[in-house]
N, C-alpha and C positions, 0 to 999 in steps of 0.2 A: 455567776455560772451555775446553771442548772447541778442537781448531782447525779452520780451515775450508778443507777441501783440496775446491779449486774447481776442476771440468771445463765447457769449455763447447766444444759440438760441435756437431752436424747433428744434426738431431731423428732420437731414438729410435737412433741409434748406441749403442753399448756408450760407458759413460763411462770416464775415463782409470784403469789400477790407481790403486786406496788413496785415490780421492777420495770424498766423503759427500754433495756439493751441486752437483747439476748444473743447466746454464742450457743450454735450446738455441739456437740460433742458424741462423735460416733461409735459403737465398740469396736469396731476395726479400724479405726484410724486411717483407712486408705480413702484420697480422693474418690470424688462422682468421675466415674469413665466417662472420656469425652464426647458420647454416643450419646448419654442420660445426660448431661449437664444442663441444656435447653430445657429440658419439660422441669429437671432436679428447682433449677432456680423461678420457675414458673410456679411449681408449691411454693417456695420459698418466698415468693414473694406475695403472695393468696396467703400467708402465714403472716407475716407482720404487717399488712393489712388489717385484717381481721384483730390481731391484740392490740394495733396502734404500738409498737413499740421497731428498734432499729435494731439489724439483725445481721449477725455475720454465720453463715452457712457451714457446710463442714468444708474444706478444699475442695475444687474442680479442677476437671483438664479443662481447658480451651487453646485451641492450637499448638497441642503440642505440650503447654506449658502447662505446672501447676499453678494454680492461682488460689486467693482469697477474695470473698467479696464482701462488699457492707450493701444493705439493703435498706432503704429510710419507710418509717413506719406507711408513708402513701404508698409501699410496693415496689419502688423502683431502685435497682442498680444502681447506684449516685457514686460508687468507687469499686476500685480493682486493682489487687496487688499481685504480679508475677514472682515468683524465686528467683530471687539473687541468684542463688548459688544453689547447686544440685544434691539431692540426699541422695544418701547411701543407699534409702529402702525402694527410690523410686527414680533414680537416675533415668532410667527409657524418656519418662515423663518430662523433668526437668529443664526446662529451657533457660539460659542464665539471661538475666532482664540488668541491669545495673542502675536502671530509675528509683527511688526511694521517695513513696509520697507519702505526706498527715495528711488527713481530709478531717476540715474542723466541722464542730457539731457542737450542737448548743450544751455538749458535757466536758468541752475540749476539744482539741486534733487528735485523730486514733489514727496506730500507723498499724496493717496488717503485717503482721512476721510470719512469712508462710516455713514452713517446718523447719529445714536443718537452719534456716538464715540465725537464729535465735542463738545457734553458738559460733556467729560473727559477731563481737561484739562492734567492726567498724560497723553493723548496718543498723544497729539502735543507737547507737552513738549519731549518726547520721539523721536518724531519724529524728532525735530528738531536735538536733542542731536545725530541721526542718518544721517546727516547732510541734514533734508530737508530744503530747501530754498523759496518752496511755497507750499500749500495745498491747494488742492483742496476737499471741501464738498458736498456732493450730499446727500441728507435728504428727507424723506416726513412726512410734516407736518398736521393733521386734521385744517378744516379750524376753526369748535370752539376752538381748542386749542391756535390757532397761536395767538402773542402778540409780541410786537414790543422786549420785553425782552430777546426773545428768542434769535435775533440778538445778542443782547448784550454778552447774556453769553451764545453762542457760538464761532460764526466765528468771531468777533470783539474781545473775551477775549483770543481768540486762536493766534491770532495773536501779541497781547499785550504780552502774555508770554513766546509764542515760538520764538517774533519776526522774524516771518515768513510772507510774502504775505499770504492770506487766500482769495482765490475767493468760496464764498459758492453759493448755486444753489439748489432751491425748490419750490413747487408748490404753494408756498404763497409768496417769495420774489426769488431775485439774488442781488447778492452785490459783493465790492471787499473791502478789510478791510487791513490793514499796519499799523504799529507797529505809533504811535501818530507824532513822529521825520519827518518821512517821506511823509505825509498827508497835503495841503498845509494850510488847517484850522485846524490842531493838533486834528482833533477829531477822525482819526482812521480810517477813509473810506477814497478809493480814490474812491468808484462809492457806495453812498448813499445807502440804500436797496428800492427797487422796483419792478417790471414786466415787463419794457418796455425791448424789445428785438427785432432786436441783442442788448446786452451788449458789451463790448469795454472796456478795459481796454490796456494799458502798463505797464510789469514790468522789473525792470531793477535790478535784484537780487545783483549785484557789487555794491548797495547801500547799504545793507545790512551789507558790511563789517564794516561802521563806528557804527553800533551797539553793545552793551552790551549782546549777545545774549547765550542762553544756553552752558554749555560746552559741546565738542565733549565726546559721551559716546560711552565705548570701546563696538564694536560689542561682545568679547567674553564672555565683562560683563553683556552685555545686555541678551546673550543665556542662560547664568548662571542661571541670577537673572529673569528672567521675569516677570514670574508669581508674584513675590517680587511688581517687579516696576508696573507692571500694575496692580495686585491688582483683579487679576478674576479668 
């Protein structure tokens, strides 16, 4: 398995040398209005063209809904993730979706976690169980509200359970977070939370295998039950 050398920056910056997978990361953290979304992912995608690399956007509206997207380095849209579950900061927005997909890529399965979803721990549990092997978070945070906790019992517990890579990404921090095993001071980060950017990370998902991690849950049980497992 290829590895996955991770930049994450200010939209449409040059990505960091020798990385393949870029996340941007906006200073206001609030989705593209659903009015801009069209032209928004039309750079976006004239963007990882251009570097030849695979690209997940800041959030978009599209109908209603927030969403995440991944972008493959030929330019085009190849997945799309709605919110579960609704945030606090953009409820109007929110539409609840109860699908939970990985989309694999020659770095692994990456499953979008669009904003509040990341402190349900059933939807990366889930995700995992659908074999994602890294998550990606894109969230916005009020700045009164944000507290270093938030980390914790987000993208740090998501990973601790789904044992999955978790790179999260918001207008108060970016971090990259790994199951405790794999961290070289066992406390669960391989890039600390901060602001400084570009961010930088490497993952190497065939690490992964020596873990204890969720079992594979049958896709037809999962269409079954959903609503059951997720709980919305």
């Amino acid at each position: 398995m290829t590895e996955l050398a991770l930049s994450v920056g200010e939209p449409f910056t040059s990505p960091a040398w020798g990385c393949n997978f870029v996340v941007f990361a906006g200073d206001s953290g609030r989705p593209i209005p659903e009015q801009h979304t069209k032209e928004y992912l039309r750079r976006c995608g004239k963007y990882a063209k251009h570097y030849e690399v695979w690209l997940i956007p800041e959030r978009f509206i599209l109908l209603d809904h927030q969403c995440m997207g991944l972008i493959s380095p030929e330019g085009k849209m190849v997945h799309a993730q709605r919110a579960v579950f609704g945030s606090p900061v953009f409820r109007p927005y929110s539409g609840r979706n109860p699908v939970v997909e990985a989309f694999p890529t020659r770095f692994g399965s990456v499953f979008l976690c669009v904003d509040a979803d990341i402190y349900h721990p059933e939807v990366s549990r889930i995700a995992a169980g659908m074999g994602a092997q890294v998550i990606v978070c894109s969230q916005s945070i009020l700045k009164e509200d944000y507290t270093s906790h938030m980390v914790i019992t987000g993208a740090w517990n998501a990973a601790q359970l789904s044992g999955c890579y978790v790179a999260a990404v918001s207008n108060q921090f970016v971090c990259v977070c790994a199951p405790l095993e794999l961290t070289a001071k066992r406390d669960g980060f391989l890039v600390p939370p901060g602001l400084k950017m570009p961010m930088t990370s490497r993952l190497d998902v065939d690490k992964l295998k020596s873990l204890d991690r969720p079992k594979p849950l049958s896709r037809e049980f999962y269409y079954l039950h959903r609503e059951e497992l997720i709980g919305n």
